[in-house]
FIKOLVEX-137801 format. One line per 10 residues: number of its first residue (from 1); their letters; for each residue x, y, z of N, C-alpha, C. Coordinates in pm, whole numbers, plus 50000, padded with zeros to 5 digits. Atoms other than C-alpha are relative to their C-alpha. Last residue first. Layout:
REM FIKOLVEX-137801
NUM) a) X,Y,Z,X,Y,Z,X,Y,Z ~ ...
This chain:
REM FIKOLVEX-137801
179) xxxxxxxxxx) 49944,49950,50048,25245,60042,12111,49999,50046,49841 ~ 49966,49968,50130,24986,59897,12249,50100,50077,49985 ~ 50097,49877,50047,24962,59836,12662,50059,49999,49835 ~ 50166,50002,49933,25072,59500,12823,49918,50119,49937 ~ 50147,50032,50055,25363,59443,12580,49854,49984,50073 ~ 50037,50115,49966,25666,59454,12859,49861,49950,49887 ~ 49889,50098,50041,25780,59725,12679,49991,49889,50074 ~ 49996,50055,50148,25445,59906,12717,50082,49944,49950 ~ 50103,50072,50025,25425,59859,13089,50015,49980,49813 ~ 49979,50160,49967,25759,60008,13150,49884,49894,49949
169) xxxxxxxxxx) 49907,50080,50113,25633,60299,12910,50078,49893,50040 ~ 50078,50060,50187,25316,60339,13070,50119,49945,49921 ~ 50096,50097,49976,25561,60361,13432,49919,49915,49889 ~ 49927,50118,49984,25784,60566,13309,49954,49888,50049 ~ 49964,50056,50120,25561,60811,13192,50094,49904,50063 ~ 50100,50068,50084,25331,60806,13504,50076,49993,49844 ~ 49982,50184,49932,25636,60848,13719,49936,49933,49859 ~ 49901,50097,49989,25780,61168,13535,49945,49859,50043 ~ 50077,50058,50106,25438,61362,13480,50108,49895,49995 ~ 50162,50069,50004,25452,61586,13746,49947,49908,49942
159) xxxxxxxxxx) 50040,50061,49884,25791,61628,13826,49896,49938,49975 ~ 50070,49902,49931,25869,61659,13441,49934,49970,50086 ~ 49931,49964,49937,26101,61428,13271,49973,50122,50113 ~ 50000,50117,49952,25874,61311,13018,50067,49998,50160 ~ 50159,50045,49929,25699,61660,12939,50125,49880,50100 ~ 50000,49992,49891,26053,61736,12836,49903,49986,50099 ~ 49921,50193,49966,26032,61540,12486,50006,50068,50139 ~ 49925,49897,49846,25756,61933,12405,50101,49848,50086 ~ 49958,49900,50004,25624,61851,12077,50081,50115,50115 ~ 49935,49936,50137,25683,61543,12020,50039,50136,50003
149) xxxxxxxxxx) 49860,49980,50035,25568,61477,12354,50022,49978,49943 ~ 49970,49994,50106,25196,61605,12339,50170,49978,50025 ~ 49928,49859,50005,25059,61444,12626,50049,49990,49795 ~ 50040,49857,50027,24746,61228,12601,50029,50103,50046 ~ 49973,49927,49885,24940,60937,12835,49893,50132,49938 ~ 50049,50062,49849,24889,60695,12581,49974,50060,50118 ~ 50152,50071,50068,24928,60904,12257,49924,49919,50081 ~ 50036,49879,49977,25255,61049,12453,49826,50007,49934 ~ 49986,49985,49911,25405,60719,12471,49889,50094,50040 ~ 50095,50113,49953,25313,60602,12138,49988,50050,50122
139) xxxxxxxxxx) 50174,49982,50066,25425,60931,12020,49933,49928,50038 ~ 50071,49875,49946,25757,60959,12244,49858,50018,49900 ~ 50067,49999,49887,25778,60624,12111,50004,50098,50070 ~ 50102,50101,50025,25800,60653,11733,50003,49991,50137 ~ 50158,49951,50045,26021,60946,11798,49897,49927,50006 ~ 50027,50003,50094,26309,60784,11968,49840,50078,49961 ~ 49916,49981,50084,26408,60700,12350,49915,49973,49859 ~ 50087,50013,50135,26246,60675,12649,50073,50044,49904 ~ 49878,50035,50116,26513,60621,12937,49872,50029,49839 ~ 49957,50116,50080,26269,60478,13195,50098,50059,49867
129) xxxxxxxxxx) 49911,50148,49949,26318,60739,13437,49971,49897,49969 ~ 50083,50043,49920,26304,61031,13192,50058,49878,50066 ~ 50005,49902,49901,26490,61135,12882,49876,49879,50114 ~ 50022,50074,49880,26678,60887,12627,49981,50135,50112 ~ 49914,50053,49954,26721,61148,12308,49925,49891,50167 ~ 50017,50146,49964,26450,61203,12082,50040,49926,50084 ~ 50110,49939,49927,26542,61555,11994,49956,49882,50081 ~ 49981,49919,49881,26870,61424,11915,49930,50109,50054 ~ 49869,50111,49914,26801,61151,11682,50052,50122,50124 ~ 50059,50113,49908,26520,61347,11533,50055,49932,50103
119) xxxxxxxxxx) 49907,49999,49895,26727,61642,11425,49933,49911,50111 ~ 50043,49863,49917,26623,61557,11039,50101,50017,50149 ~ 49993,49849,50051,26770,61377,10767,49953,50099,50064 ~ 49856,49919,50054,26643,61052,10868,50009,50114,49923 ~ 49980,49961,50123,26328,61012,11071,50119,50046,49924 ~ 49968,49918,50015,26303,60856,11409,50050,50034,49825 ~ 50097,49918,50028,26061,60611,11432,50052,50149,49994 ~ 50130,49957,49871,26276,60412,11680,49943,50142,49935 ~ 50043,50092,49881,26579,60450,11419,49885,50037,50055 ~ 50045,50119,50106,26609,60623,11082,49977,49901,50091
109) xxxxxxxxxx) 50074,49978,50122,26856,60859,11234,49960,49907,49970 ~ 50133,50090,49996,27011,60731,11569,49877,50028,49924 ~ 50008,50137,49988,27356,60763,11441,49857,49934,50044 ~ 50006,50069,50054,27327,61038,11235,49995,49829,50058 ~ 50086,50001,50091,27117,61266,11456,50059,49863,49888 ~ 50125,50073,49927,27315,61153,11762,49888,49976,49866 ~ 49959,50148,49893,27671,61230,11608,49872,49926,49981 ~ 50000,50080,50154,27512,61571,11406,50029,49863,50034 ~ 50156,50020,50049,27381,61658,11753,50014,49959,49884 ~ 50078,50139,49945,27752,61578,11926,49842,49994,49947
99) xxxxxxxxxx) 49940,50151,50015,27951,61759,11650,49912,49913,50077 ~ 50133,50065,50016,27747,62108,11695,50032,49834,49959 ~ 50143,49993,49882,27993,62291,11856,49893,49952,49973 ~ 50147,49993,50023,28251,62176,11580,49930,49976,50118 ~ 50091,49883,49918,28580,62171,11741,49895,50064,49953 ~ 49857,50010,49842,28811,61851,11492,49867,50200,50048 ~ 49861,49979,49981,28519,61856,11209,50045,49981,50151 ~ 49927,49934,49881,28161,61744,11135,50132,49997,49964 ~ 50046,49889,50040,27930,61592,10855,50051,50084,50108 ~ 50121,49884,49936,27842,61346,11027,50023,50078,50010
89) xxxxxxxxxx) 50149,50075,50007,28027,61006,10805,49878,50121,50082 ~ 50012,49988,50142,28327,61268,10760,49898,49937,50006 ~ 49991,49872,50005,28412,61329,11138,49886,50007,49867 ~ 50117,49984,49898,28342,60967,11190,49972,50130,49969 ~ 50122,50073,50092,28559,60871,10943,49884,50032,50053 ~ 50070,49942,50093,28823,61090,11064,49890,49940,49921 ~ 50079,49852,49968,28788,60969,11409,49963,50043,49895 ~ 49879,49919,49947,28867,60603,11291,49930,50140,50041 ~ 49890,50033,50008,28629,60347,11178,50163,50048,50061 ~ 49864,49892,50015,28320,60447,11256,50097,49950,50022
79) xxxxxxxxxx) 50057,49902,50045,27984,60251,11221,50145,50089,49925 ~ 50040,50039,50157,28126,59908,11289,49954,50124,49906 ~ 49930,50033,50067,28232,60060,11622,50020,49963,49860 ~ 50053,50086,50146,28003,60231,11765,50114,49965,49885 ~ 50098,50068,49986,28088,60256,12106,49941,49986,49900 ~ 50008,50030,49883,28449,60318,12061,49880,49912,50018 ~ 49958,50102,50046,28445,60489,11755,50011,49887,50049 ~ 50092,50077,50067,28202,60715,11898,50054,49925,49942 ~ 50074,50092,49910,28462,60755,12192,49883,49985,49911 ~ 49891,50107,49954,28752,60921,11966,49862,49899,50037
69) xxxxxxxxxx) 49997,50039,50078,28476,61156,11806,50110,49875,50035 ~ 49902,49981,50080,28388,61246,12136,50015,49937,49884 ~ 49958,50081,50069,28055,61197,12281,50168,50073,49922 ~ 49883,49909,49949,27876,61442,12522,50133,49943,49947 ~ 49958,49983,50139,27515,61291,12416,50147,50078,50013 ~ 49888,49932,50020,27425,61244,12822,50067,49974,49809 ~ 49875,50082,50046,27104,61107,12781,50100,50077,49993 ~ 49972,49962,50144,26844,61315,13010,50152,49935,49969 ~ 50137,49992,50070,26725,61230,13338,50008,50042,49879 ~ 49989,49994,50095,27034,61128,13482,49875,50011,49922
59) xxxxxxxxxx) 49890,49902,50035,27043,61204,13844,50071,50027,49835 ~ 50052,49862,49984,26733,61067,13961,50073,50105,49927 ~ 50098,49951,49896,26843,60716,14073,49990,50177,50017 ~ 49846,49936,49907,27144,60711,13790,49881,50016,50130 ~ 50006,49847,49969,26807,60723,13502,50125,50022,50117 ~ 49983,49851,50139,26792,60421,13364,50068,50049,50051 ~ 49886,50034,50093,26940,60202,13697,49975,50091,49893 ~ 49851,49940,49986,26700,60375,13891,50072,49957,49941 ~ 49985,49858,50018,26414,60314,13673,50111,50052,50041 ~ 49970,49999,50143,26470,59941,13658,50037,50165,49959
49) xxxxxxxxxx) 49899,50071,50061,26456,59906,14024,50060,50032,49871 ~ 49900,49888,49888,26158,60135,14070,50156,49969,50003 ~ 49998,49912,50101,26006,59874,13836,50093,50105,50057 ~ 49933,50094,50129,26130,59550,14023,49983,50161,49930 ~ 49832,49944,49974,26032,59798,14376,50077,49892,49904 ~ 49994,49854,49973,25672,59815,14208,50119,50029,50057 ~ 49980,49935,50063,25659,59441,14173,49998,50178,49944 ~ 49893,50054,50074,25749,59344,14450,49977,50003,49861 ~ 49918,49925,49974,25533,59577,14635,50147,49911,49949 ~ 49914,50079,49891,25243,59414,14458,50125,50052,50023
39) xxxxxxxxxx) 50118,49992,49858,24955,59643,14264,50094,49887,50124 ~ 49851,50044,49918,25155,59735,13945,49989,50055,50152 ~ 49973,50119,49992,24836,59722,13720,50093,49956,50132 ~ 49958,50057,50070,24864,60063,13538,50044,49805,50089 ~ 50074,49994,50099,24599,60276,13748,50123,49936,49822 ~ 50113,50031,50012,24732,60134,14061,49927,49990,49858 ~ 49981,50125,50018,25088,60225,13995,49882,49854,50035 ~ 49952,50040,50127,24987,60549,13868,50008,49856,50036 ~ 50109,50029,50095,24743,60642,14158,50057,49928,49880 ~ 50110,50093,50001,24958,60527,14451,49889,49977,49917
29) xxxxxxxxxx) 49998,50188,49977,25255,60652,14337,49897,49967,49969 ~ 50102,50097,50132,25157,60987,14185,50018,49866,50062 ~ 50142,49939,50010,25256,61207,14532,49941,49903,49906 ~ 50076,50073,49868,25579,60959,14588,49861,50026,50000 ~ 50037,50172,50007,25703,61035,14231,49899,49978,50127 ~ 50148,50024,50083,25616,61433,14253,50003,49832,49956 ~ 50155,49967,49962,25783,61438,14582,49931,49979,49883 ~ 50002,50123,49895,26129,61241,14451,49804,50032,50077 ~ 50000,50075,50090,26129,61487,14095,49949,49913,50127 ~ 50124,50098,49922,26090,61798,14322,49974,49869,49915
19) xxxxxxxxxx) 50034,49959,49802,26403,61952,14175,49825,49932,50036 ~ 50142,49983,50012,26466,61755,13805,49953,50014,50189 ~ 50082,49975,50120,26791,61692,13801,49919,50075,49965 ~ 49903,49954,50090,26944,61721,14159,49984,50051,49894 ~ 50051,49893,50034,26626,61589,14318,50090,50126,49881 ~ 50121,50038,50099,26682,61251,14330,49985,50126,49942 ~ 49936,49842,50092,27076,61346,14496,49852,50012,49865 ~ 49986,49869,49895,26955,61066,14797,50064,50116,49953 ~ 49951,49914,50115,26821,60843,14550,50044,50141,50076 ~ 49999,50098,50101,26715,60496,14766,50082,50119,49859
9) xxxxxxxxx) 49896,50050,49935,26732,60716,15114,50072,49861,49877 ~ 49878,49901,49967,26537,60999,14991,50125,49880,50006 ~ 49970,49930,50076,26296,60751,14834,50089,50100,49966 ~ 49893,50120,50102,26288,60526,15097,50022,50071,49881 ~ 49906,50068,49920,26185,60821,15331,50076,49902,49944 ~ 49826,49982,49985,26012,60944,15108,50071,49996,50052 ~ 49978,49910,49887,25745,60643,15084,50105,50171,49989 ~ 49881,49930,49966,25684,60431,14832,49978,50120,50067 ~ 50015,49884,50086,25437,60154,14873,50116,50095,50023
């Protein structure tokens, strides 16, 4: 089971983020990974595994959206052709302070239950230590857990509530719980 001692010594900046993020995992352990199945210490350091990689072990709890118009061409390539195409496909310019939410909104508009034409795509963004990502599952997520994240995506990422969402939502991408 997890300890903090392996916990300090597995994310030793855990707290960085989200300050008591490493105590409020170790405190829920034993009930979350009980009350979703994940009852062998090999599988519970496979999930713990997965989480640190999301999340930077602690230190990325929210998607960095910090994108240049050079580097969305980059990683989305087929999308954007050159900067100015990019500029012009979202509705942005060369030092628009709002370039990386028009970015996120158009590129992950219309995705994962996210709705186009709104600021879905970057309300939505990958938070927590599985990375949750999109409207349609901060609802499934949050419809499982009977939080409201829609209306508040920082629930996920919140000492108290961080394991047990990353946990339901490891479980639900493996298809053991509905989505």
């Amino acid at each position: 089971m997890l300890t903090l001692e392996i916990m300090h010594a597995m994310w030793p900046l855990g707290n960085n983020s989200v300050p008591g993020l490493i105590d409020g995992i170790v405190a829920a352990a034993p009930a979350i990974f009980a009350k979703y199945a994940l009852t062998t210490d090999l599988v519970v350091a496979h999930a713990m595994a997965q989480f640190s990689h999301e999340c930077g072990a602690g230190n990325e709890m929210v998607e960095n959206i910090n994108y240049t118009a050079k580097r969305a061409c980059q990683v989305w390539p087929s999308r954007f052709q050159s900067e100015a195409d990019c500029f012009a496909k979202v509705g942005s310019a060369p030092g628009d302070p709002n370039f990386r939410f028009k970015l996120i909104d158009n590129v992950y508009g219309g995705r994962n239950g996210n709705r186009p034409g709104t600021h879905d795509g970057s309300t939505f963004i990958g938070r927590g230590l599985s990375q949750v990502t999109g409207r349609g599952n901060y609802e499934a997520l949050g419809t499982t857990l009977g939080l409201d994240l829609v209306s508040d995506p920082d629930l996920v990422i919140a000492s108290d509530h961080a394991l047990e969402c990353a946990v339901a939502d490891f479980v639900m991408c493996v298809c053991l719980l509905p989505r």
